[in-house]
N, C-alpha and C positions, 0 to 999 in steps of 0.2 A: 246221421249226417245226410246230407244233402247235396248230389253234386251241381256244379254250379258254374255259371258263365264268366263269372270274374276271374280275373290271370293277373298273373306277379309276372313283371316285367323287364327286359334292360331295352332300351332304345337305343339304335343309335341314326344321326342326321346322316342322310347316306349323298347328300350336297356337301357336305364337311370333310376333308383330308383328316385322319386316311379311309374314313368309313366312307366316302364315294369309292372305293377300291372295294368291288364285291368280293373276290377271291379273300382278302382280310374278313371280311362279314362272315362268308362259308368260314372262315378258320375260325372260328369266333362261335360260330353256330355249333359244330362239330364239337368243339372242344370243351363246352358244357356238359354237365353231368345232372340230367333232367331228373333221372329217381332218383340219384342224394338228395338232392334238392325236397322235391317232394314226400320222401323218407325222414331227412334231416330239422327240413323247415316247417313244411306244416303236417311232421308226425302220423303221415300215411292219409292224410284228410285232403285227397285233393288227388289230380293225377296227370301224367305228364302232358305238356304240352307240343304242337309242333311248329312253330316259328308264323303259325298266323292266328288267328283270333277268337277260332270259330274251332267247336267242341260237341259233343255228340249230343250236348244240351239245347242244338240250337235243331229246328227242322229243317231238312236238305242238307243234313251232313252230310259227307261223303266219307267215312270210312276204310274208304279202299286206296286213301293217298298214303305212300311208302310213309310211316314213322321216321324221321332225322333219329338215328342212333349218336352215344358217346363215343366216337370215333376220335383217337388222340393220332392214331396214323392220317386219315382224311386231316385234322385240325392244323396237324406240320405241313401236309403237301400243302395244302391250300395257303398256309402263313408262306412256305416258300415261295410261292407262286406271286405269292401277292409285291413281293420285292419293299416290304417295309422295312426302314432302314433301324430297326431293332430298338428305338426310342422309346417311353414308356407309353403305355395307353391308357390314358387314365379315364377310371368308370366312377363315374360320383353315386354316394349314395346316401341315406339320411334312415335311421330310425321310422322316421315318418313316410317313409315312402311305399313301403309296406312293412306287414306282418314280420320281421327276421330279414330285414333287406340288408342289412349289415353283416350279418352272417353267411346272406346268401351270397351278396356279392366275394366274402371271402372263400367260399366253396370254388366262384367260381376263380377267381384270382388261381386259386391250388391247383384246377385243375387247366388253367388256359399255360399256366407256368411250366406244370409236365408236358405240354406238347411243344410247346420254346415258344410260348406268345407271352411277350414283355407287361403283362395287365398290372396295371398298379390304382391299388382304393382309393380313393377320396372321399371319407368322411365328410359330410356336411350337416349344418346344424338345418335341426327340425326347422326353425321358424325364417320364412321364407323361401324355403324348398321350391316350394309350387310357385313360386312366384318369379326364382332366380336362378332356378337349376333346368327343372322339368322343361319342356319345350324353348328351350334358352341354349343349356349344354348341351355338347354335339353325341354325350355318352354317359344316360343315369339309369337307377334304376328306376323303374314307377307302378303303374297298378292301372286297371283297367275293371270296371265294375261290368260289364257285359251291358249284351242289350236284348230285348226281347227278340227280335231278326235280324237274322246276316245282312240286311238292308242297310239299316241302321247302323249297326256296327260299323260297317266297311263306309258311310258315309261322313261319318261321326270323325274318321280317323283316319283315311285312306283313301277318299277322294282329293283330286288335287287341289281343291281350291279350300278343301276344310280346314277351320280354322285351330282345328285340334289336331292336324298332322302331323305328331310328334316325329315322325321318322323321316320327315321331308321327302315321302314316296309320292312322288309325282308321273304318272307312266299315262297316258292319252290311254293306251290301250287298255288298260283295266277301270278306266273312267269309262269308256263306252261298253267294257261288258256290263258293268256292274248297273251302269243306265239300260241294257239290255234286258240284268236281268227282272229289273223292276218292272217292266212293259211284258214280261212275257207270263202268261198266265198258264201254259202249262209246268206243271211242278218236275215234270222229267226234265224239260229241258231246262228251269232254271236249276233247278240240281245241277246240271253239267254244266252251266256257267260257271256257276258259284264255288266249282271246282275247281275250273280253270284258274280264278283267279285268287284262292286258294295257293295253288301251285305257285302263281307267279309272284306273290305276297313271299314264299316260304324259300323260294331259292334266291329271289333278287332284292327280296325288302332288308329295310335295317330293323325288324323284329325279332329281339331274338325272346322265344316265349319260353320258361323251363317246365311252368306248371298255371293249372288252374285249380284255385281252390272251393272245397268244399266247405258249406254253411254246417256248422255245428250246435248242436241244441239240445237241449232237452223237451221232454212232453209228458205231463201227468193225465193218468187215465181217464179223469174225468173230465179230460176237454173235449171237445165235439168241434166238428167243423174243421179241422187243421188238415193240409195238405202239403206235399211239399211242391216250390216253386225257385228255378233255376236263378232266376234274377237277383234275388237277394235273401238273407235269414229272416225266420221270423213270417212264410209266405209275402217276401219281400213286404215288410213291414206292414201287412195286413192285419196280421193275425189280432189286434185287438179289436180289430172293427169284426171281423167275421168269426171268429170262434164263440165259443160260450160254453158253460160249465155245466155240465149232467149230475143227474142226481148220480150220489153216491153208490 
């Protein structure tokens, strides 16, 4: 297998009641259980995530930002905190959304229920998902195929004017680091940007990430050329233009 920049996702629009209430988002965050998840769902092929985007796949990781643990004590204070008035919170999700997103979302339901947060499924059918739920609903699951750089990524999904800002994170301030850290050419210091807003992405955004998965495959020995590559299976669907077959 292969690890890889793609992440199984739930979103939520943080302009939308009650997900503009971050204290509910932290309860919600907390109250996930990332390795079931990645144990459960994609069968140990994949590995947890932490509520932004970006994985040791990408260069200018940073490493050294705390892991969010399965905290059901943090998940209560924060649901109390939050003053939601105990109504259901419904999280839609579809088959099609990703790999086990039906199941996932039921892991999560189980375990947002043990900390006293009211999550309740909404099944939706595969066909029109992406067209009527995804960046429409205020609370679905989804998917996110990665990208070659934190750039991209974070431009693609997380700048404010992007038209694919599933989470309605709109912050001035991590629009001009992330514009900062495009202009800046040393790689130390865009590392410490790209942390910062990392950070800011992981405690105040409506991402909540559980896992990113790993590309899985097989390879027979007399291929030549193959390499593995973060972006997609298959050396993000290279491999038949660049391998070739050795003698036996």
């Amino acid at each position: 297998s292969t690890a890889g920049r793609g992440h199984y996702v739930f979103i939520m629009h943080v302009d939308t009641a009650p997900f503009d209430n971050n204290e509910l988002r932290l309860a919600l965050k907390y109250a996930i259980n990332r390795q079931e998840m990645v144990d459960k769902i994609l069968r140990g092929y994949g590995s947890i995530g932490n509520d932004f985007p970006i994985n040791a796949g990408y260069p200018l990781f940073d490493d050294t930002i705390a892991q969010r643990e399965h905290d059901l004590a943090k998940a209560a204070e924060h649901y109390k905190k939050s003053g939601h008035d105990g109504s259901p919170i419904i999280l839609r999700t579809a088959d099609g959304a990703f790999p086990g997103a039906v199941d996932a979302a039921a892991l999560f339901q189980q375990s947002a229920q043990a900390a006293g947060i009211p999550l309740e499924i909404k099944r939706e059918p595969n066909d029109g998902y992406w067209s009527e739920v995804w960046n429409v609903q205020p609370f679905c699951a989804s998917y996110w195929g990665g990208r070659p750089v934190q750039d991209q990524m974070y431009s693609t999904a997380y700048l404010s004017t992007a038209d694919w800002n599933d989470t309605r994170f709109k912050v001035p301030a991590f629009d001009e680091k992330l514009l900062a850290a495009r202009a800046e050419i040393d790689p130390v210091k865009r590392k410490a940007i790209y942390s910062e807003m990392a950070v800011m992405l992981k405690d105040e955004g409506g991402l909540i990430l559980p896992m990113f998965n790993d590309f899985v495959g097989a390879l027979a020995s007399n291929v030549g050329g193959y390499y593995d590559d973060p972006n997609g299976p298959l050396m993000n669907n290279k491999a038949p233009i660049k391998c070739w077959l050795m003698d036996a």
